[in-house]
C-alpha positions in Angstrom: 59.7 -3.8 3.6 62.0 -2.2 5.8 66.0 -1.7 4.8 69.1 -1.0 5.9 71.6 -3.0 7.8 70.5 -6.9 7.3 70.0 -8.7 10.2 73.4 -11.0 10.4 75.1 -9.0 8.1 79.0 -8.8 8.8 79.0 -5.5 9.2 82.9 -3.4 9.4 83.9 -3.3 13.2 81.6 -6.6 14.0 83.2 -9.2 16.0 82.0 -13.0 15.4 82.5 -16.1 16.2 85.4 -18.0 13.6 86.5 -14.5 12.0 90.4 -14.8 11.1 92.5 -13.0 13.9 95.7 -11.8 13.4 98.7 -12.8 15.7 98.1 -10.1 18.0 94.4 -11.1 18.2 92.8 -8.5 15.6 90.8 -9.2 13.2 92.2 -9.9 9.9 90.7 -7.9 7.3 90.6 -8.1 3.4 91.6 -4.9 2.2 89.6 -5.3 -1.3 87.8 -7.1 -3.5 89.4 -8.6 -6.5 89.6 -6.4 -9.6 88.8 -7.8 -12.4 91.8 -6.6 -14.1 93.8 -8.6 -11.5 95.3 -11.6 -12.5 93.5 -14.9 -10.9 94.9 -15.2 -7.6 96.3 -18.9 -6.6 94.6 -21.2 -4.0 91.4 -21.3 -2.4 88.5 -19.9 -4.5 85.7 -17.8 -2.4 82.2 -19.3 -1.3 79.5 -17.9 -3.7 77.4 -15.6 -2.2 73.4 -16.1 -2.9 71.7 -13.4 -4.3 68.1 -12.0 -3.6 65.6 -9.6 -5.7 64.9 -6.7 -3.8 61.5 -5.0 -4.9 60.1 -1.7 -4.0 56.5 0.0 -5.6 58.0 3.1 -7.0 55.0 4.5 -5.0 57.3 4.9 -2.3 60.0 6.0 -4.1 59.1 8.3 -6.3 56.2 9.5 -3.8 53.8 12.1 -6.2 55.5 11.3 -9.8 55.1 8.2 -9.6 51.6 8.9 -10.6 52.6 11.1 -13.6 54.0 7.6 -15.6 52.6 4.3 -15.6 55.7 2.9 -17.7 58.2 3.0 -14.8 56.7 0.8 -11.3 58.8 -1.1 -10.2 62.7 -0.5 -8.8 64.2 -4.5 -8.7 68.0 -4.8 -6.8 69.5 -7.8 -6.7 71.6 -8.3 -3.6 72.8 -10.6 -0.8 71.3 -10.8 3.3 75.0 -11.4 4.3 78.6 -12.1 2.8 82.2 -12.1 3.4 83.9 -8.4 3.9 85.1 -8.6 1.3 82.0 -8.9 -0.7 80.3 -6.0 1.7 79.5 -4.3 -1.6 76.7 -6.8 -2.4 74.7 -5.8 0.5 72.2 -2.8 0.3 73.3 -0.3 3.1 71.6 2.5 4.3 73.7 5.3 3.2 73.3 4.1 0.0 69.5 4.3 0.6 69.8 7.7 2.3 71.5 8.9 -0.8 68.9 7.8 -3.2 66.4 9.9 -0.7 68.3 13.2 -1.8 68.9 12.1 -5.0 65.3 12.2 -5.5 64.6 15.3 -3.4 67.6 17.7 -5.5 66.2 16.8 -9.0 67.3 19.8 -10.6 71.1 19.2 -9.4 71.2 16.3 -11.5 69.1 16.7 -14.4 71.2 15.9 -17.5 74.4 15.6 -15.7 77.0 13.4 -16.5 77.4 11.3 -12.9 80.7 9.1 -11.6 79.8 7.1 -8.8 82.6 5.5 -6.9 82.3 2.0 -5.1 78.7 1.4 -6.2 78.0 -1.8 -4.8 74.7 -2.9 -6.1 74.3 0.1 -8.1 71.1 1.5 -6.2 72.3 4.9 -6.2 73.1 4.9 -9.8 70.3 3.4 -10.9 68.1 6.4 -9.0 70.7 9.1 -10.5 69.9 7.6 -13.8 66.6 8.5 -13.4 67.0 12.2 -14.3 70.5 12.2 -15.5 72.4 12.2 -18.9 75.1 9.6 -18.2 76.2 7.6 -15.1 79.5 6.0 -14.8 78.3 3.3 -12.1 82.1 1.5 -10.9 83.5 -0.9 -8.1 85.7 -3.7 -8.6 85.3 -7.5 -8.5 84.2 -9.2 -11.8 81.5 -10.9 -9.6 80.0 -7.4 -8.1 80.5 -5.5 -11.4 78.3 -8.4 -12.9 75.5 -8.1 -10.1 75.6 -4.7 -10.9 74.8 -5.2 -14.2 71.8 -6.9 -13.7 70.5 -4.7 -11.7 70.9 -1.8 -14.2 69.1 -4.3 -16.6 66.7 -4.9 -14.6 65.7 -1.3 -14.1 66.4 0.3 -17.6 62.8 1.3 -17.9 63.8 3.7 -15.1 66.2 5.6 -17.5 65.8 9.3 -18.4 64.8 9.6 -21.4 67.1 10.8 -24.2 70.2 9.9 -22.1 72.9 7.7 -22.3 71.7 5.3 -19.1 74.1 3.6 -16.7 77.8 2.4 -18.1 78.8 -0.3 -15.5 83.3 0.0 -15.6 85.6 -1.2 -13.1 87.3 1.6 -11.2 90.1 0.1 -9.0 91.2 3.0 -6.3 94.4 1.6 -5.7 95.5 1.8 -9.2 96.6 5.3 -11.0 94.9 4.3 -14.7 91.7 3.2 -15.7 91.5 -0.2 -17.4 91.0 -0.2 -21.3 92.0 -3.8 -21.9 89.2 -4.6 -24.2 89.6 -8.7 -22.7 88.9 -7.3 -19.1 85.2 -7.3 -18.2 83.6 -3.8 -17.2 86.4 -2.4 -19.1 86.9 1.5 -20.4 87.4 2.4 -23.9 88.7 5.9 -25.3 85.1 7.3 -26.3 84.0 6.5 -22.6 86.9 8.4 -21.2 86.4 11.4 -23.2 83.1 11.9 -22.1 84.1 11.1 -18.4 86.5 13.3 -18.5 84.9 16.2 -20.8 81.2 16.4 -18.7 81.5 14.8 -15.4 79.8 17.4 -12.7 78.9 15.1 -10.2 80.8 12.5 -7.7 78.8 10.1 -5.7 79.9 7.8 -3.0 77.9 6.2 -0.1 79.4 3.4 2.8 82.5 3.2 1.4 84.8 4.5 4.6 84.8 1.6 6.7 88.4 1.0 5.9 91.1 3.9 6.5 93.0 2.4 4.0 90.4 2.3 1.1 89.2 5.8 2.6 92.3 7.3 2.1 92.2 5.7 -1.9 88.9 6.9 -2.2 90.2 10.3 -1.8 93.6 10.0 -3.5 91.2 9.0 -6.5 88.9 11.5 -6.1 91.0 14.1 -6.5 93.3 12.4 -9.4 89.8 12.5 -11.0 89.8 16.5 -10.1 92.6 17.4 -11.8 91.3 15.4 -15.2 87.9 16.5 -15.5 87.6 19.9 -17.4 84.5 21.4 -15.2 84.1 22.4 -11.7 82.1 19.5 -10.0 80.4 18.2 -6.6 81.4 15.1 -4.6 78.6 14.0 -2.4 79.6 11.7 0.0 77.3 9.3 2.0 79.2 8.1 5.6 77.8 6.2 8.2 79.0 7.2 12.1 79.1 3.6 13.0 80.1 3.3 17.3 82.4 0.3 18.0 84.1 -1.2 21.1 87.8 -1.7 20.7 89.9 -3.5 22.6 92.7 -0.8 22.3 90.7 2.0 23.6 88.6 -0.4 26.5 86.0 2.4 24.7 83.0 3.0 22.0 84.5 4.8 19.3 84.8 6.0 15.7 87.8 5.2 14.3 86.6 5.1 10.9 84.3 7.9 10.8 87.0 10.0 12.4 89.3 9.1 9.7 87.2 10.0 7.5 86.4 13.5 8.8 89.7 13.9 9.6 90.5 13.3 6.1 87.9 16.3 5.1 89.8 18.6 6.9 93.3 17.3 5.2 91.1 18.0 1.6 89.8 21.2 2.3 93.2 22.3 4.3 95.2 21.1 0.7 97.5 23.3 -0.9 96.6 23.0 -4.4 98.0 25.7 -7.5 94.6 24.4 -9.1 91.8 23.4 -7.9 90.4 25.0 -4.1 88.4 22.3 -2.4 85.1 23.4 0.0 83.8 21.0 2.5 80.4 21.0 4.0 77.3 19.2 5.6 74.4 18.4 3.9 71.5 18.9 6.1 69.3 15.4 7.0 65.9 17.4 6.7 65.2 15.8 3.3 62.2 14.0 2.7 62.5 10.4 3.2 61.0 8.3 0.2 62.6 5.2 0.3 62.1 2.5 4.0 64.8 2.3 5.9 65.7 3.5 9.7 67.1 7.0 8.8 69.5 7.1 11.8 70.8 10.0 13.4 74.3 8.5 12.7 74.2 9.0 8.9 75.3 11.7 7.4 75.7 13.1 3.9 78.9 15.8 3.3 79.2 17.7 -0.2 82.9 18.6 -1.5 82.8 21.5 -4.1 85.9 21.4 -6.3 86.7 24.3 -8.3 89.5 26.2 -10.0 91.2 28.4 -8.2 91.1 31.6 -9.8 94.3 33.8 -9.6 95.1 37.4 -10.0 95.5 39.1 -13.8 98.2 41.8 -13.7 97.2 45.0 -15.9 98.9 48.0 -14.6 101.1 49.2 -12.2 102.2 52.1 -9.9 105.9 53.2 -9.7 107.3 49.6 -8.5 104.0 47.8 -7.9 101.8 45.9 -10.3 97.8 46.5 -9.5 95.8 42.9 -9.8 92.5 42.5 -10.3 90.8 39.1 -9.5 88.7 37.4 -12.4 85.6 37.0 -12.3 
Protein backbone atom coordinates (compact mmCIF):
# COMPACT_ATOMS: atom_id res chain seq x y z
CA UNK A 1 0.00 0.00 0.00
CA UNK A 2 1.53 3.13 -0.91
CA UNK A 3 1.22 6.46 1.51
CA UNK A 4 1.58 9.84 1.62
CA UNK A 5 -0.47 12.66 0.30
CA UNK A 6 -4.16 11.06 -0.36
CA UNK A 7 -5.44 11.44 -3.56
CA UNK A 8 -8.20 14.44 -3.15
CA UNK A 9 -6.84 15.35 0.03
CA UNK A 10 -7.21 19.25 0.75
CA UNK A 11 -3.86 19.74 1.01
CA UNK A 12 -2.48 23.60 2.60
CA UNK A 13 -1.96 25.95 -0.56
CA UNK A 14 -4.63 23.83 -2.76
CA UNK A 15 -7.17 25.72 -4.55
CA UNK A 16 -10.70 24.07 -5.14
CA UNK A 17 -13.71 24.46 -6.36
CA UNK A 18 -16.46 26.09 -3.37
CA UNK A 19 -13.48 26.88 -0.85
CA UNK A 20 -14.48 30.14 1.19
CA UNK A 21 -12.68 33.28 -0.32
CA UNK A 22 -12.15 36.17 1.52
CA UNK A 23 -13.17 39.66 0.24
CA UNK A 24 -10.09 40.23 -1.51
CA UNK A 25 -10.45 36.70 -3.19
CA UNK A 26 -8.03 34.58 -0.79
CA UNK A 27 -8.78 31.83 0.57
CA UNK A 28 -10.17 31.87 3.90
CA UNK A 29 -8.46 29.72 6.22
CA UNK A 30 -9.23 28.14 9.68
CA UNK A 31 -6.41 28.96 11.79
CA UNK A 32 -7.06 25.86 14.30
CA UNK A 33 -8.89 23.24 15.31
CA UNK A 34 -11.08 23.46 18.32
CA UNK A 35 -9.47 22.68 21.69
CA UNK A 36 -11.06 20.85 23.75
CA UNK A 37 -10.70 23.10 26.54
CA UNK A 38 -12.55 25.71 24.42
CA UNK A 39 -15.81 26.43 25.18
CA UNK A 40 -18.57 25.05 22.48
CA UNK A 41 -18.57 27.55 19.85
CA UNK A 42 -22.24 28.79 18.67
CA UNK A 43 -23.84 27.99 15.24
CA UNK A 44 -23.10 25.55 12.65
CA UNK A 45 -21.56 22.22 13.85
CA UNK A 46 -18.80 20.57 11.40
CA UNK A 47 -19.54 17.60 8.89
CA UNK A 48 -18.05 14.35 10.51
CA UNK A 49 -15.31 13.12 8.93
CA UNK A 50 -15.20 9.19 8.15
CA UNK A 51 -12.53 7.30 9.38
CA UNK A 52 -10.44 4.35 7.83
CA UNK A 53 -8.03 1.54 9.40
CA UNK A 54 -4.84 1.92 7.96
CA UNK A 55 -2.83 -1.53 8.22
CA UNK A 56 0.81 -2.22 7.56
CA UNK A 57 2.77 -5.92 8.15
CA UNK A 58 5.31 -4.75 10.53
CA UNK A 59 7.47 -6.67 7.97
CA UNK A 60 7.94 -3.52 6.40
CA UNK A 61 8.26 -1.54 9.18
CA UNK A 62 10.31 -2.96 11.41
CA UNK A 63 12.40 -4.64 8.34
CA UNK A 64 14.86 -7.51 10.28
CA UNK A 65 13.31 -7.25 13.96
CA UNK A 66 10.40 -7.90 13.03
CA UNK A 67 11.45 -11.42 12.88
CA UNK A 68 12.94 -11.38 16.48
CA UNK A 69 9.05 -11.13 18.02
CA UNK A 70 6.01 -12.70 16.88
CA UNK A 71 3.88 -10.80 19.66
CA UNK A 72 4.03 -7.37 17.80
CA UNK A 73 2.60 -7.73 13.67
CA UNK A 74 0.61 -5.58 12.99
CA UNK A 75 0.80 -1.36 13.07
CA UNK A 76 -3.32 -0.34 12.69
CA UNK A 77 -3.92 3.83 12.13
CA UNK A 78 -7.07 5.02 11.99
CA UNK A 79 -7.41 8.03 9.75
CA UNK A 80 -9.45 9.87 7.11
CA UNK A 81 -8.75 9.97 2.83
CA UNK A 82 -9.80 13.74 2.97
CA UNK A 83 -11.27 16.47 5.40
CA UNK A 84 -11.81 19.97 6.07
CA UNK A 85 -8.36 22.11 6.92
CA UNK A 86 -9.13 22.26 9.67
CA UNK A 87 -9.25 18.67 10.46
CA UNK A 88 -5.73 18.27 8.24
CA UNK A 89 -4.51 16.41 11.41
CA UNK A 90 -6.60 13.32 10.62
CA UNK A 91 -4.85 12.58 7.52
CA UNK A 92 -1.52 10.45 7.48
CA UNK A 93 1.13 12.72 5.76
CA UNK A 94 4.30 11.92 4.64
CA UNK A 95 6.50 13.71 6.97
CA UNK A 96 4.93 12.05 9.55
CA UNK A 97 5.86 8.80 7.75
CA UNK A 98 9.39 9.99 6.98
CA UNK A 99 9.77 10.58 10.65
CA UNK A 100 8.72 7.14 11.69
CA UNK A 101 11.58 5.96 9.05
CA UNK A 102 14.33 7.64 11.37
CA UNK A 103 12.69 6.96 14.31
CA UNK A 104 13.28 3.43 13.57
CA UNK A 105 16.69 3.82 11.95
CA UNK A 106 18.22 6.07 15.42
CA UNK A 107 17.00 3.41 17.98
CA UNK A 108 19.54 4.21 20.42
CA UNK A 109 18.56 8.13 20.48
CA UNK A 110 15.39 7.19 21.84
CA UNK A 111 15.65 4.15 23.85
CA UNK A 112 14.07 4.93 27.32
CA UNK A 113 13.50 8.48 26.68
CA UNK A 114 10.81 10.43 27.85
CA UNK A 115 9.28 11.93 24.24
CA UNK A 116 6.82 15.27 23.68
CA UNK A 117 5.40 15.19 20.37
CA UNK A 118 3.66 18.36 19.30
CA UNK A 119 0.64 18.37 16.85
CA UNK A 120 0.42 14.59 16.48
CA UNK A 121 -2.30 14.14 14.30
CA UNK A 122 -3.09 10.51 14.20
CA UNK A 123 -0.35 9.64 16.49
CA UNK A 124 1.83 7.56 13.94
CA UNK A 125 4.89 8.96 15.03
CA UNK A 126 4.24 8.44 18.66
CA UNK A 127 3.00 5.28 18.42
CA UNK A 128 6.61 4.18 16.46
CA UNK A 129 8.63 6.30 19.32
CA UNK A 130 6.77 4.32 21.75
CA UNK A 131 8.18 1.41 20.48
CA UNK A 132 11.59 1.79 22.20
CA UNK A 133 10.90 4.64 24.51
CA UNK A 134 10.03 5.24 28.21
CA UNK A 135 7.20 7.70 27.95
CA UNK A 136 5.53 9.64 25.09
CA UNK A 137 3.45 12.60 25.60
CA UNK A 138 1.44 12.32 22.13
CA UNK A 139 -0.68 16.06 21.95
CA UNK A 140 -2.81 18.12 19.42
CA UNK A 141 -5.98 19.76 20.00
CA UNK A 142 -9.59 19.05 19.01
CA UNK A 143 -11.62 16.66 21.39
CA UNK A 144 -12.46 14.82 18.04
CA UNK A 145 -8.63 14.25 16.93
CA UNK A 146 -7.36 13.67 20.46
CA UNK A 147 -10.09 10.87 20.55
CA UNK A 148 -8.89 9.28 17.01
CA UNK A 149 -5.69 9.45 18.51
CA UNK A 150 -6.58 7.45 21.24
CA UNK A 151 -7.69 4.71 19.38
CA UNK A 152 -5.04 4.38 17.57
CA UNK A 153 -2.65 4.18 20.52
CA UNK A 154 -5.15 1.37 21.65
CA UNK A 155 -5.01 -0.20 18.84
CA UNK A 156 -1.32 -0.57 18.82
CA UNK A 157 -0.42 -1.03 22.61
CA UNK A 158 1.13 -4.41 21.88
CA UNK A 159 3.73 -2.26 20.08
CA UNK A 160 4.82 -0.70 23.52
CA UNK A 161 8.33 -1.03 24.90
CA UNK A 162 8.28 -3.03 27.46
CA UNK A 163 8.73 -1.80 31.06
CA UNK A 164 7.64 1.79 29.96
CA UNK A 165 5.06 4.04 30.58
CA UNK A 166 3.42 3.79 26.81
CA UNK A 167 1.71 6.75 24.99
CA UNK A 168 -0.32 9.53 27.34
CA UNK A 169 -2.67 11.13 24.72
CA UNK A 170 -3.16 15.28 26.39
CA UNK A 171 -4.28 18.22 24.59
CA UNK A 172 -1.49 20.78 24.03
CA UNK A 173 -3.03 24.06 22.60
CA UNK A 174 0.02 26.28 21.07
CA UNK A 175 -1.78 29.35 21.41
CA UNK A 176 -2.30 29.14 25.04
CA UNK A 177 0.61 29.83 27.70
CA UNK A 178 -0.70 26.77 30.32
CA UNK A 179 -1.39 23.36 29.98
CA UNK A 180 -4.91 22.27 30.79
CA UNK A 181 -5.46 20.36 34.19
CA UNK A 182 -9.19 20.73 34.34
CA UNK A 183 -9.94 17.29 35.35
CA UNK A 184 -13.73 17.76 33.28
CA UNK A 185 -11.68 18.56 29.96
CA UNK A 186 -10.88 15.41 27.93
CA UNK A 187 -7.14 14.69 27.17
CA UNK A 188 -6.46 16.70 30.22
CA UNK A 189 -2.96 17.06 32.29
CA UNK A 190 -2.73 16.36 35.88
CA UNK A 191 0.25 17.42 38.34
CA UNK A 192 2.08 13.88 38.31
CA UNK A 193 2.05 14.10 34.44
CA UNK A 194 3.61 17.45 34.44
CA UNK A 195 6.35 16.50 36.74
CA UNK A 196 7.48 13.91 34.66
CA UNK A 197 7.12 16.13 31.52
CA UNK A 198 8.90 18.50 32.82
CA UNK A 199 11.57 16.49 34.94
CA UNK A 200 12.69 13.82 31.87
CA UNK A 201 11.67 15.18 28.58
CA UNK A 202 14.81 14.78 26.09
CA UNK A 203 13.14 14.59 22.98
CA UNK A 204 10.71 17.02 20.85
CA UNK A 205 9.02 15.65 17.82
CA UNK A 206 6.95 17.48 15.25
CA UNK A 207 6.23 16.45 11.60
CA UNK A 208 3.66 18.65 8.83
CA UNK A 209 2.73 21.02 11.15
CA UNK A 210 4.16 24.44 9.19
CA UNK A 211 1.67 24.88 6.70
CA UNK A 212 0.37 27.90 8.50
CA UNK A 213 2.92 30.85 9.52
CA UNK A 214 0.71 31.60 12.12
CA UNK A 215 0.56 28.16 13.84
CA UNK A 216 4.44 27.92 12.85
CA UNK A 217 5.27 30.77 14.67
CA UNK A 218 3.16 29.10 17.98
CA UNK A 219 4.82 25.98 17.39
CA UNK A 220 7.93 27.67 18.07
CA UNK A 221 6.83 30.21 20.76
CA UNK A 222 5.82 26.84 22.51
CA UNK A 223 8.68 25.05 21.85
CA UNK A 224 10.80 27.13 23.51
CA UNK A 225 8.27 28.03 26.59
CA UNK A 226 8.70 24.22 26.84
CA UNK A 227 12.75 24.92 26.82
CA UNK A 228 12.94 27.01 29.60
CA UNK A 229 10.68 24.33 31.87
CA UNK A 230 12.21 21.19 31.16
CA UNK A 231 15.29 20.58 33.48
CA UNK A 232 17.60 18.61 30.71
CA UNK A 233 19.15 19.63 27.64
CA UNK A 234 16.98 18.13 24.86
CA UNK A 235 16.46 17.62 20.82
CA UNK A 236 13.61 18.99 18.71
CA UNK A 237 13.33 17.03 15.51
CA UNK A 238 11.32 18.63 13.13
CA UNK A 239 9.62 17.02 10.05
CA UNK A 240 8.79 19.92 7.12
CA UNK A 241 7.49 19.40 3.94
CA UNK A 242 8.87 22.04 0.94
CA UNK A 243 5.50 22.10 -0.57
CA UNK A 244 5.73 24.51 -4.25
CA UNK A 245 2.52 26.65 -4.71
CA UNK A 246 1.31 29.24 -7.33
CA UNK A 247 0.18 32.42 -5.84
CA UNK A 248 -1.59 34.86 -7.25
CA UNK A 249 0.49 37.67 -5.46
CA UNK A 250 3.71 36.52 -6.77
CA UNK A 251 2.25 35.35 -10.58
CA UNK A 252 5.04 32.62 -9.30
CA UNK A 253 5.69 28.91 -7.63
CA UNK A 254 6.77 29.51 -4.33
CA UNK A 255 7.38 28.55 -0.68
CA UNK A 256 5.91 30.81 1.45
CA UNK A 257 5.44 28.45 4.21
CA UNK A 258 8.50 26.58 4.03
CA UNK A 259 10.37 29.78 3.94
CA UNK A 260 8.74 30.92 7.05
CA UNK A 261 9.58 28.20 8.50
CA UNK A 262 13.34 28.28 7.68
CA UNK A 263 13.35 31.66 8.24
CA UNK A 264 12.08 31.12 11.58
CA UNK A 265 15.30 28.62 12.24
CA UNK A 266 17.47 31.21 11.69
CA UNK A 267 15.35 33.76 14.09
CA UNK A 268 15.87 30.49 16.89
CA UNK A 269 19.31 29.82 16.46
CA UNK A 270 20.14 33.85 16.02
CA UNK A 271 18.10 34.30 19.68
CA UNK A 272 19.57 36.03 22.39
CA UNK A 273 18.87 33.92 25.19
CA UNK A 274 20.84 34.39 29.11
CA UNK A 275 19.89 30.54 29.17
CA UNK A 276 19.49 28.20 26.93
CA UNK A 277 21.92 28.47 23.31
CA UNK A 278 19.90 26.90 20.52
CA UNK A 279 21.80 24.88 17.42
CA UNK A 280 20.05 24.29 14.19
CA UNK A 281 20.91 21.71 11.61
CA UNK A 282 19.89 19.27 8.79
CA UNK A 283 19.33 15.90 9.25
CA UNK A 284 20.55 14.06 6.28
CA UNK A 285 17.70 11.99 4.07
CA UNK A 286 20.18 8.89 3.54
CA UNK A 287 18.18 6.85 6.14
CA UNK A 288 16.83 3.65 5.31
CA UNK A 289 13.28 3.81 4.18
CA UNK A 290 11.08 1.08 6.06
CA UNK A 291 7.74 2.29 5.86
CA UNK A 292 5.82 2.99 1.78
CA UNK A 293 5.52 6.10 0.85
CA UNK A 294 7.10 8.50 -2.12
CA UNK A 295 10.14 9.76 -0.05
CA UNK A 296 10.29 13.07 -2.08
CA UNK A 297 13.16 15.11 -2.48
CA UNK A 298 11.09 18.06 -0.95
CA UNK A 299 10.99 16.58 2.65
CA UNK A 300 13.21 17.32 4.88
CA UNK A 301 13.93 16.59 8.55
CA UNK A 302 15.99 19.58 10.73
CA UNK A 303 17.17 18.81 14.49
CA UNK A 304 17.23 21.80 17.07
CA UNK A 305 19.67 21.04 20.03
CA UNK A 306 18.76 23.09 23.07
CA UNK A 307 21.11 23.43 25.76
CA UNK A 308 22.31 25.61 28.60
CA UNK A 309 24.45 28.07 28.05
CA UNK A 310 27.33 27.64 30.09
CA UNK A 311 28.99 30.96 31.40
CA UNK A 312 32.29 31.90 32.86
CA UNK A 313 33.32 31.03 36.81
CA UNK A 314 35.50 33.86 38.15
CA UNK A 315 38.49 32.44 40.49
CA UNK A 316 41.31 34.77 40.43
CA UNK A 317 42.50 37.81 39.20
CA UNK A 318 45.48 39.88 38.08
CA UNK A 319 46.05 43.51 39.35
CA UNK A 320 42.42 44.90 37.96
CA UNK A 321 41.36 41.88 35.98
CA UNK A 322 39.44 38.82 37.07
CA UNK A 323 40.80 35.41 35.14
CA UNK A 324 37.58 33.11 33.93
CA UNK A 325 37.64 29.88 33.24
CA UNK A 326 34.69 28.24 31.28
CA UNK A 327 32.92 25.03 32.86
CA UNK A 328 33.13 22.15 31.65
Amino acid sequence: MAWGSPAGADIPGQEWVGAPLDEDGDLDVVRKPQAASDPEPAGRVRDKVHPMILTQEEEDILGDKAQESSTCDVISIEHTMATPLEDVGKQVWRGALFLADYILFQWDLFQGCTILELGAGTGLASIIAATVARTVYCTDVGADLLAMCQRNVALNSHLTAPGGGGVKVRELDWLKDDLCTDPEVPFSWSQEDISDLYSHTTVLLAAEVFYDDDLTDALFKTLCRLAHKLKNACTAILSVEKRLNFTLSHLDVTCEAYDHFRSSLHQLERREDSRLRFAVEPVEASFPQRLAYERIRQLELWKIFVEPVTSPIVIGSVGSSTVPVNRC
